[in-house]
C-alpha positions as CSV (number, residue, x, y, z in Angstrom):
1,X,75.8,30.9,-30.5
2,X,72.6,32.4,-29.7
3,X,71.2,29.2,-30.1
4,X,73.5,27.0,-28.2
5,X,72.4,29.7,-25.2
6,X,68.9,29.0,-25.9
7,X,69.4,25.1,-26.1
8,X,71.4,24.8,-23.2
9,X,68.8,27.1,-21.1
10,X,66.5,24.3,-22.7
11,X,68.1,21.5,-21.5
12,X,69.0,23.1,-17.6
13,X,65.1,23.1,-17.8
14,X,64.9,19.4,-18.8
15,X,67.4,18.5,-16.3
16,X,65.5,20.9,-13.2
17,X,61.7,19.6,-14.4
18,X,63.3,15.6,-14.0
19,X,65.1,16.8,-10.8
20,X,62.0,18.2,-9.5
21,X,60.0,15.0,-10.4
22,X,62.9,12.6,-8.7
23,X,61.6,15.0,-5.9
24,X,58.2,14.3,-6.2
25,X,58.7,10.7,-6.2
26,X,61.1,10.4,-3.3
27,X,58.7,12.8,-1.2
28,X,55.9,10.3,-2.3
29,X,57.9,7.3,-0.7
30,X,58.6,9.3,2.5
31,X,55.0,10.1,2.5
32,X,54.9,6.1,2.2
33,X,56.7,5.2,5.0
34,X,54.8,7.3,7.5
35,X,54.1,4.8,10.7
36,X,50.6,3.2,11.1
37,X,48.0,4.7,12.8
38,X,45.1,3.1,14.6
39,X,41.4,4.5,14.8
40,X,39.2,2.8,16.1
41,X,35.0,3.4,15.9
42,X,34.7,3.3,19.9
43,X,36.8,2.2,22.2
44,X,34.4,1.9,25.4
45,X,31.2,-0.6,25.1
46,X,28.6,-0.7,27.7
47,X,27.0,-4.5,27.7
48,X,24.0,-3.0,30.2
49,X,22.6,-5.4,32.5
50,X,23.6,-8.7,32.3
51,X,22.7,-11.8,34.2
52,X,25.3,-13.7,36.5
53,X,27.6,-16.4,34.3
54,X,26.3,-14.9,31.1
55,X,29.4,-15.0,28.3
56,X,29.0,-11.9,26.0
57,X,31.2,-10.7,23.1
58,X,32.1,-7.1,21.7
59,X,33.9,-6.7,18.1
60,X,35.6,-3.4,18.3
61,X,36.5,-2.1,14.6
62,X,39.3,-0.6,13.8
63,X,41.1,1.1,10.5
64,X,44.9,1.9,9.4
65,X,44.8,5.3,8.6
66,X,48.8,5.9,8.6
67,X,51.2,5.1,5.8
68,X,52.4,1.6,6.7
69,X,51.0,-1.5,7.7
70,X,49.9,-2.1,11.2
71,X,50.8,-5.0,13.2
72,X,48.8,-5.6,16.5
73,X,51.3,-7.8,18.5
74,X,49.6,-8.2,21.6
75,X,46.0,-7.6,23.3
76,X,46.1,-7.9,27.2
77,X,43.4,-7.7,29.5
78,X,43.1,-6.6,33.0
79,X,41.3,-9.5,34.7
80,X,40.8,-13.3,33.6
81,X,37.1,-12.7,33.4
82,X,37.7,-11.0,29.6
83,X,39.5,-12.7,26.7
84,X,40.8,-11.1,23.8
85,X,40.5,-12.6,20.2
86,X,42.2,-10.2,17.4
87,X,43.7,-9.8,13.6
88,X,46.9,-11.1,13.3
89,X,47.9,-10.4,10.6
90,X,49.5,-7.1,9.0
91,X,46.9,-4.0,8.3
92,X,47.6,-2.7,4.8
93,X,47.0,1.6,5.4
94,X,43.5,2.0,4.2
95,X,42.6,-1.2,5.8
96,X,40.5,-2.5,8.8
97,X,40.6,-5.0,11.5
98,X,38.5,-6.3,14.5
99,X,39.4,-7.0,18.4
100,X,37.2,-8.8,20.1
101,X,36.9,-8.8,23.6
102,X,35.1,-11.6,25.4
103,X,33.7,-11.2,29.2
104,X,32.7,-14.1,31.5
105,X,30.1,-13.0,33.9
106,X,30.3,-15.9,35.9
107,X,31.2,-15.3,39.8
108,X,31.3,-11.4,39.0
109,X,28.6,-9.6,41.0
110,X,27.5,-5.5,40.1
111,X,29.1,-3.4,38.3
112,X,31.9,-4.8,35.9
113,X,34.7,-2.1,34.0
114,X,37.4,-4.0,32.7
115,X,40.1,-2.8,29.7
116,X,42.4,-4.3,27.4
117,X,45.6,-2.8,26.2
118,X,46.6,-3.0,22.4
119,X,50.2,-3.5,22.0
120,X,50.9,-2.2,18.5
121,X,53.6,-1.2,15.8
122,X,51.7,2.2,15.6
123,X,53.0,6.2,16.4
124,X,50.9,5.3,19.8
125,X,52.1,2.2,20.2
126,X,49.3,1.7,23.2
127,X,45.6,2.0,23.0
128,X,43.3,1.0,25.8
129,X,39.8,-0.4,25.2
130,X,36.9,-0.3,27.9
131,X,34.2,-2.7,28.2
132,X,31.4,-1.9,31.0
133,X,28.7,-4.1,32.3
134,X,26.2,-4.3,35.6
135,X,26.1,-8.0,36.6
136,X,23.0,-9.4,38.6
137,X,21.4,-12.2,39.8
């Protein structure tokens, strides 16, 4: 009887080591569905001085660093002067992207700070990028 003890004891282990591993793996999946999360290198870009009707362009970089895949579903800008030009399709975590951000100099006189807001699937689901620029003559 001893022995039945000991091998039940034995298999309770068995059964509580592959509970704790069912554990393990469903903690690992919730660890998986943690929302996306956007980081970006720098999210302001000064163009310096710039000559009136010049077009210039600024790539900012961004990563996924969350547990999901991030989808950018809309870039807005604040004036007509800047156009936006992004990655459309879905982030893998780990992964990277680019928004551009394209600023017409053309009738715009002196100095020149326009954003765009990122519309995303993210925990912040709004990010704001800058650009900056001194427009002359």
């Amino acid at each position: 009887m001893i022995n039945v003890g000991c091998n039940s004891h034995s298999q309770r282990s068995e059964k509580n080591a592959d509970s704790a591993n069912t554990l393990n793996s469903s903690n690992e999946s919730v660890y998986s569905d943690e929302p996306p999360k956007i980081i970006f290198i720098e999210n302001e870009y000064d163009f310096g001085e710039l000559k009136e009707g010049e077009m210039i362009t600024h790539a900012f970089k961004f990563s996924n660093s969350g547990g999901s895949d991030l989808i950018i579903s809309d870039v807005k800008a604040s004036c007509g002067c800047t156009a936006s030009d992004f990655t459309r399709e879905p982030i893998k975590p780990g992964g990277t992207g680019i928004i551009k951000l394209t600023f017409d100099s053309r009738g715009q006189m002196g100095y020149q700070n326009k954003t765009a807001t990122i519309e995303t699937n993210a925990s912040t689901n709004r990010v704001y990028l800058r650009i900056k620029a001194t427009v002359k003559k």
